[in-house]
matplotlib code that plots the C-alpha trace (Angstrom):
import matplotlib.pyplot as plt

x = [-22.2, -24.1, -27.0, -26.5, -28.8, -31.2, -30.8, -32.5, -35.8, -36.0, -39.4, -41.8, -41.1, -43.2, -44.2, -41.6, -43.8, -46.6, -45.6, -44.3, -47.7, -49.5, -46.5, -47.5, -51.1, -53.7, -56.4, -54.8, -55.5, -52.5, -52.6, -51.5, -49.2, -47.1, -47.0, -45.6, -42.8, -41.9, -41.6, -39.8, -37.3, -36.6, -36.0, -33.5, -31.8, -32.4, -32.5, -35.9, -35.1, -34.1, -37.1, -39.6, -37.6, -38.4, -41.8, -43.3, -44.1, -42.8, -40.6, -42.7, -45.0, -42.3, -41.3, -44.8, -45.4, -42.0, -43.2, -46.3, -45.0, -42.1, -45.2, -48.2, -46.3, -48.8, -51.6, -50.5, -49.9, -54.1, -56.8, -58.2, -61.7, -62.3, -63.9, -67.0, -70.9, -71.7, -74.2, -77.8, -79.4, -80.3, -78.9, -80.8, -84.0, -82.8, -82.7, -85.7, -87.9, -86.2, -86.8, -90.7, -92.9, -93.3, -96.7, -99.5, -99.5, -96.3, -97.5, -94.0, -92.6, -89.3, -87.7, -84.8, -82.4, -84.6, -87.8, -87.2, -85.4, -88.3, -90.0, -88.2, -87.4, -83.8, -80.9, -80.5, -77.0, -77.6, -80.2, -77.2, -74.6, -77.0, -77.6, -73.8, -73.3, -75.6, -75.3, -79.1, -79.5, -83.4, -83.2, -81.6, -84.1, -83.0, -85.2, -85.7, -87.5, -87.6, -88.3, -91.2, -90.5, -90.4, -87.9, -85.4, -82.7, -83.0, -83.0, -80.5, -78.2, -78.8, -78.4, -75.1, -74.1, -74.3, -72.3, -69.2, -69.0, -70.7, -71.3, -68.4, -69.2, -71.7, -72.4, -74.2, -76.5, -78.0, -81.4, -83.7, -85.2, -84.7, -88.3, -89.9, -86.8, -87.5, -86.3, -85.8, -84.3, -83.1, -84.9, -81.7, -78.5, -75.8, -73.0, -69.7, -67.6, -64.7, -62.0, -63.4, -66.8, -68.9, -71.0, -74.4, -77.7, -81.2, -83.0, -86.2, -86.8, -89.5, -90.7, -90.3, -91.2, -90.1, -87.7, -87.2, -84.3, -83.9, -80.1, -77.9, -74.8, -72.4, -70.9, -67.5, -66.8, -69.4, -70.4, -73.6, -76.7, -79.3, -82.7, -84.6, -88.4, -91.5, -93.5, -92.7, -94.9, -94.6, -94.0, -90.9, -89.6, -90.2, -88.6, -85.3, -85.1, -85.0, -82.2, -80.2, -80.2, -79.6, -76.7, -75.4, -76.1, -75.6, -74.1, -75.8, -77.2, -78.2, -80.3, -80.7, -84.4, -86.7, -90.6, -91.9, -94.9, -93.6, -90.9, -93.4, -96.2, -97.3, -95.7, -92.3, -92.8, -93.7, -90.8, -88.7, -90.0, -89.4, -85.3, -84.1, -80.4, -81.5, -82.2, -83.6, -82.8, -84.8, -84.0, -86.2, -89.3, -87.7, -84.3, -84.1, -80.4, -79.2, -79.4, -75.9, -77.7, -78.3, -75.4, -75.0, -78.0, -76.7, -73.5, -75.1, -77.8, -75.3, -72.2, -74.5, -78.5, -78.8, -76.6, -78.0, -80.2, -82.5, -84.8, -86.6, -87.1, -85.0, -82.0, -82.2, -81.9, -79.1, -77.4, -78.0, -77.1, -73.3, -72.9, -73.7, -70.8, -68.4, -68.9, -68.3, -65.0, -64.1, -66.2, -64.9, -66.2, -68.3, -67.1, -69.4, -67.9, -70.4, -71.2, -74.9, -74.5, -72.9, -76.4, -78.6, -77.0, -77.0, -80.9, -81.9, -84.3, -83.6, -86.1, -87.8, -89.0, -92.3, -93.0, -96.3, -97.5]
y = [-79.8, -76.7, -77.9, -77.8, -75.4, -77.7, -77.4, -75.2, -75.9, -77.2, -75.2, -77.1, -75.0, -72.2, -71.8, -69.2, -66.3, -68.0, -67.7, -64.1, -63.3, -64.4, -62.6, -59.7, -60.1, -57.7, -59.7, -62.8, -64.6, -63.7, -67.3, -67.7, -65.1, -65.9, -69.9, -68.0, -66.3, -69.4, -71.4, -68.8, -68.0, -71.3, -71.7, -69.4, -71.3, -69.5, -71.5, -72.4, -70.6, -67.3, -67.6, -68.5, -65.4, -63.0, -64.2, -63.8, -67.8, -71.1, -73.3, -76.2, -73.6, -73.4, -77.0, -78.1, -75.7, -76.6, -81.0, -79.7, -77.6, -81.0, -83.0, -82.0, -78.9, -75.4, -77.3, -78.2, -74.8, -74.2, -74.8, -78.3, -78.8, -78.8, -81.5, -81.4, -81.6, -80.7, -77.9, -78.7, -75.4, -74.5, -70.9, -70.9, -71.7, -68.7, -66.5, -67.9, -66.8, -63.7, -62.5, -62.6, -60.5, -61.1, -62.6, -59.8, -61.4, -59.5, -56.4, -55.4, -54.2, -56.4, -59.0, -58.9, -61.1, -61.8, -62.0, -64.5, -66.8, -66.9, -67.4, -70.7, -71.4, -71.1, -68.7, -65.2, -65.6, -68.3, -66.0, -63.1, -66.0, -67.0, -63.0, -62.4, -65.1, -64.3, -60.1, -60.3, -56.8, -56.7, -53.0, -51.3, -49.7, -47.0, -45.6, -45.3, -43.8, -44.1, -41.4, -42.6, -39.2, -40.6, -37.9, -39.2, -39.8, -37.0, -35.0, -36.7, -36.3, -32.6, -31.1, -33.8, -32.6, -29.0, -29.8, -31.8, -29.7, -25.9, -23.9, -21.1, -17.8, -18.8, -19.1, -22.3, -21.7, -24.2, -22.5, -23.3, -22.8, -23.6, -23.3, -23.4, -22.7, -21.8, -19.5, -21.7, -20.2, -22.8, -22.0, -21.9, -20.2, -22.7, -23.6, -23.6, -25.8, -26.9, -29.4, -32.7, -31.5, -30.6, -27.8, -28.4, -27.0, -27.5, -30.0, -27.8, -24.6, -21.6, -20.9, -17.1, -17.4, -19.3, -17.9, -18.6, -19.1, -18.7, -19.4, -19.7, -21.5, -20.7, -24.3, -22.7, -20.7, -22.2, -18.0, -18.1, -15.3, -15.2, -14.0, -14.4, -14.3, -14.5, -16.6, -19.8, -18.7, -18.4, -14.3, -14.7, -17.1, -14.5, -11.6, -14.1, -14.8, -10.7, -10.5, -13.3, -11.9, -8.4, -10.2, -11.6, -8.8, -9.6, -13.3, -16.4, -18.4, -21.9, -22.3, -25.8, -26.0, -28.8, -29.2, -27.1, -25.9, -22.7, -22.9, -23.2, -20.8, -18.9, -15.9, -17.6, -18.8, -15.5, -13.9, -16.6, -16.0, -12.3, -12.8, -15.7, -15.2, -17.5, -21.2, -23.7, -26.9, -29.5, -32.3, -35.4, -35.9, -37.2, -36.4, -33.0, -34.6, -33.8, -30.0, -29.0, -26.2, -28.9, -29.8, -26.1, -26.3, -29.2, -27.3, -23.9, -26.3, -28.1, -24.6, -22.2, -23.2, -26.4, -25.4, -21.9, -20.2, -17.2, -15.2, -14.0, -14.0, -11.6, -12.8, -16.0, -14.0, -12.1, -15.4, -16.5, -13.4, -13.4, -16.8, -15.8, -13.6, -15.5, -18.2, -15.9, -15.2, -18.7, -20.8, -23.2, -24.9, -27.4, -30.0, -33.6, -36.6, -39.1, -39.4, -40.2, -43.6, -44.5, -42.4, -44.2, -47.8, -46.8, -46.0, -49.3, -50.3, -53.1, -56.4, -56.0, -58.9, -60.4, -61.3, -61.3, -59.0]
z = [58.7, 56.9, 55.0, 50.9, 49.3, 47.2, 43.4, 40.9, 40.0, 36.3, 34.7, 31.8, 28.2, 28.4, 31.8, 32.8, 30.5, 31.8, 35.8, 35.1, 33.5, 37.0, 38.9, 37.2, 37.2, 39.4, 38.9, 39.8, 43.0, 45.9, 46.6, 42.9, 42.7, 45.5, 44.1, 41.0, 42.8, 44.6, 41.7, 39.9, 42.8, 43.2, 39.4, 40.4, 42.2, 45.5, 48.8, 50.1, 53.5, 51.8, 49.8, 52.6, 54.4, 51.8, 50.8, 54.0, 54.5, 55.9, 54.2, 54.3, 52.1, 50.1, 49.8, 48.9, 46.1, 44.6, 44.8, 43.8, 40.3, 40.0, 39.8, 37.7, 36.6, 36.3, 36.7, 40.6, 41.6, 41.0, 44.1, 44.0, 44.5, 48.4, 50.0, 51.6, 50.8, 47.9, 47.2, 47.6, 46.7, 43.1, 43.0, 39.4, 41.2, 43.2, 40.6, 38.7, 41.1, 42.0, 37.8, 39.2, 40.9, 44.7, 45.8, 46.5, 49.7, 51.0, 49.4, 48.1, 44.6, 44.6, 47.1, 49.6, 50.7, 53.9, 52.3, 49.8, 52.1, 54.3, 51.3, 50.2, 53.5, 52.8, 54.6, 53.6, 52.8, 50.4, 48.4, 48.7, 47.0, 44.5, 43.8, 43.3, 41.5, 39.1, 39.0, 40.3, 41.9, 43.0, 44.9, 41.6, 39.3, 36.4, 34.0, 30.5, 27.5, 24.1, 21.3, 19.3, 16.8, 13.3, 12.0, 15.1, 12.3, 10.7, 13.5, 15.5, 12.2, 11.9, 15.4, 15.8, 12.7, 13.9, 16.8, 15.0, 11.6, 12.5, 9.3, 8.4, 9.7, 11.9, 15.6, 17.0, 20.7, 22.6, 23.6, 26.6, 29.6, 33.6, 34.9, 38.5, 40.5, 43.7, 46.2, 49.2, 52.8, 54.9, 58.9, 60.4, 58.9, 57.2, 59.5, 57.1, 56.5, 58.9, 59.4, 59.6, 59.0, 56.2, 55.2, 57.2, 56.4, 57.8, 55.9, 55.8, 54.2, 53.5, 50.0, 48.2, 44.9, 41.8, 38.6, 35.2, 33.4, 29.6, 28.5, 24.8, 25.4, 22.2, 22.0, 20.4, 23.6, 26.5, 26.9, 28.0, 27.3, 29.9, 30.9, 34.1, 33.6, 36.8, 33.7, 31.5, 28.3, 24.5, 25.0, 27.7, 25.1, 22.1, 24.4, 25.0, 21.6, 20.1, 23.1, 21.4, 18.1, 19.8, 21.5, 17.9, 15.7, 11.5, 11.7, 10.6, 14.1, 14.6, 17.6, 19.0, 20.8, 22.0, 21.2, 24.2, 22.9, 23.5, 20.9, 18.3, 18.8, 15.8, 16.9, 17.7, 13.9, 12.3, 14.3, 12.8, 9.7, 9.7, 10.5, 7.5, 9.5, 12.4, 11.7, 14.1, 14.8, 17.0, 19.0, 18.7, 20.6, 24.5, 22.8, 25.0, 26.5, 22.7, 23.6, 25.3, 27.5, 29.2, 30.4, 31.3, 33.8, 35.7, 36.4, 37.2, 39.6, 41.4, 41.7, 42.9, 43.4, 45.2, 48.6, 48.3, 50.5, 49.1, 51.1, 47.8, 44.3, 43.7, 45.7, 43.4, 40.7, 41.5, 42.5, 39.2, 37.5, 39.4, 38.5, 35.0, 35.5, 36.6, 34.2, 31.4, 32.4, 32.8, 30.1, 27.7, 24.5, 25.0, 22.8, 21.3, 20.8, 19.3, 15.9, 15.4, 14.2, 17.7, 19.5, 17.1, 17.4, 20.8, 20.7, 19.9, 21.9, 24.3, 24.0, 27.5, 30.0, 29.0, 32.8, 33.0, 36.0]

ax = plt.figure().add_subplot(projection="3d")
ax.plot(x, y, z, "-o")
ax.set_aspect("equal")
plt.show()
């Protein structure tokens, strides 16, 4: 005689949203989510062979999760605590000692997994655990630096302001300069890229010379005016800027600059002085990441100087000159986003650790 199907299984109020929540879930455990789908097929009333069939699993795997939901409801398709020893290591200890300098004995900046387990006498996989566990990540170091300028809201308000609400019938550069790039041949020619393969270059070169860049990037339209210069001094800067004002003739400009020295020589000032149509704006003291020329060099650094090859000075500067070019004809507005109370709640400083070292 066939076997009967077994009846439908009769779900708590609520749970069905809640099962279908962890059916749907990607952060859920796949242990979980296929106890939901049982549960839910078999609410169904789908046969526990069909649904073992389907699922991928045994029946017996089926037939426990379905007791176990009859009898403790949602809370028996969760992982009981597995039996065992329990743990003996303090991963806090871990973790405590971690937050301190290593002995001068070992002669090292930070720990690793293996030396603080020799250290406590413990197993390296236990100090990894306690590491994970706690988002400890001893070989990860960024940097930071605060402005100490004591106009950094006013000047973080103007030159923001500038960017999200530019004056009518004006134009608004980003000014600055690239300096010390060098002109560096590879010893070997580059062998190009293939299928399966990337570009490959040697990894040392020959020195030719070094080139300065002078750029304005008009944030409305990302065109870009530029000057290279053999020198990085107050008179190259003064030359750059009568070729920006050549380049804009008779409109109003606001030029975005940092504190080089440079920027404010007395003759940049008198010059300034002497042409009331161009107004300058600078960033904050360390606050040189406000100016969006910025952005500009890392693109212009990473599309056509890093992987290139130059056998002088003057190839550089062609290089650059073409990729001048080219970006003219494709540029787009470079466009801010943050309002300066988000950069200035943002600037905050952090409280740092007191360690004593």
């Amino acid at each position: 005689m066939a076997n009967r199907a077994a009846p439908a299984l009769t779900l708590r109020e609520g749970d069905q949203d809640e099962l279908e929540r962890w059916h749907r879930s990607t952060a859920a455990r796949a242990g979980e989510v296929l106890r939901a789908r049982i549960v839910l097929a078999a609410a169904d009333g789908e046969a526990n062979e069909r649904i073992a069939q389907r699922m991928g699993t045994s029946k017996a795997t089926v037939l426990k999760w379905r007791g176990r939901y009859q009898a403790r409801g949602l809370g028996g398709l969760v992982d009981e605590p597995r039996s065992g020893r329990p743990r003996t290591v303090d991963h806090a200890r871990i973790v405590s000692v971690t937050l301190a300098p290593p002995p001068k004995k070992y002669g090292v900046t930070h720990w690793s997994t293996r030396l603080l387990a020799r250290h406590l006498g413990i197993g390296n996989k236990t100090v990894a655990t306690a590491w994970r566990e706690y988002g400890v990540q001893p070989w990860r170091s960024e940097t930071f630096k605060f402005s100490t300028d004591p106009e950094l809201v006013a000047k973080v308000t103007d030159v923001v302001g500038l960017y999200l609400d530019p004056p009518q019938n004006a134009v608004v550069l980003c000014v600055d300069e690239k300096s010390q790039i060098q002109a560096l041949d590879r010893t070997a020619p580059m062998l190009p890229m293939q299928p399966g393969l990337p570009e490959r270059r040697t990894h040392d070169y020959r020195r030719h010379g070094t080139t300065t860049l002078f750029a304005a990037l008009e944030i409305a339209t990302g065109k870009v005016t530029g000057a290279r210069k053999p020198r990085h001094r107050h008179q190259e800067f003064l030359a750059f800027l009568k070729q920006i004002a050549h380049a804009y003739p008779e409109v109003e400009l606001h030029l975005v600059m940092d504190n080089y020295a440079a920027h404010k020589r007395v003759e940049v000032r008198h010059w300034l002085a002497a042409n009331p149509r161009i107004h300058v704006h600078f960033t904050p003291t360390s606050g040189s990441w406000l100016n969006l020329v910025e952005v500009w060099f890392g693109i212009i650094e990473r599309q056509a100087i890093h992987r290139g090859s130059f056998g002088s000075v003057k190839d550089l500067n062609a290089k650059i000159r073409a990729f001048i070019d080219g970006w003219n004809d494709r540029c787009h507005p470079f466009v801010w986003t943050k309002t300066p109370e988000e950069i200035l709640n943002k600037a905050n400083r952090q409280p740092t650790s007191n360690t004593a070292h």
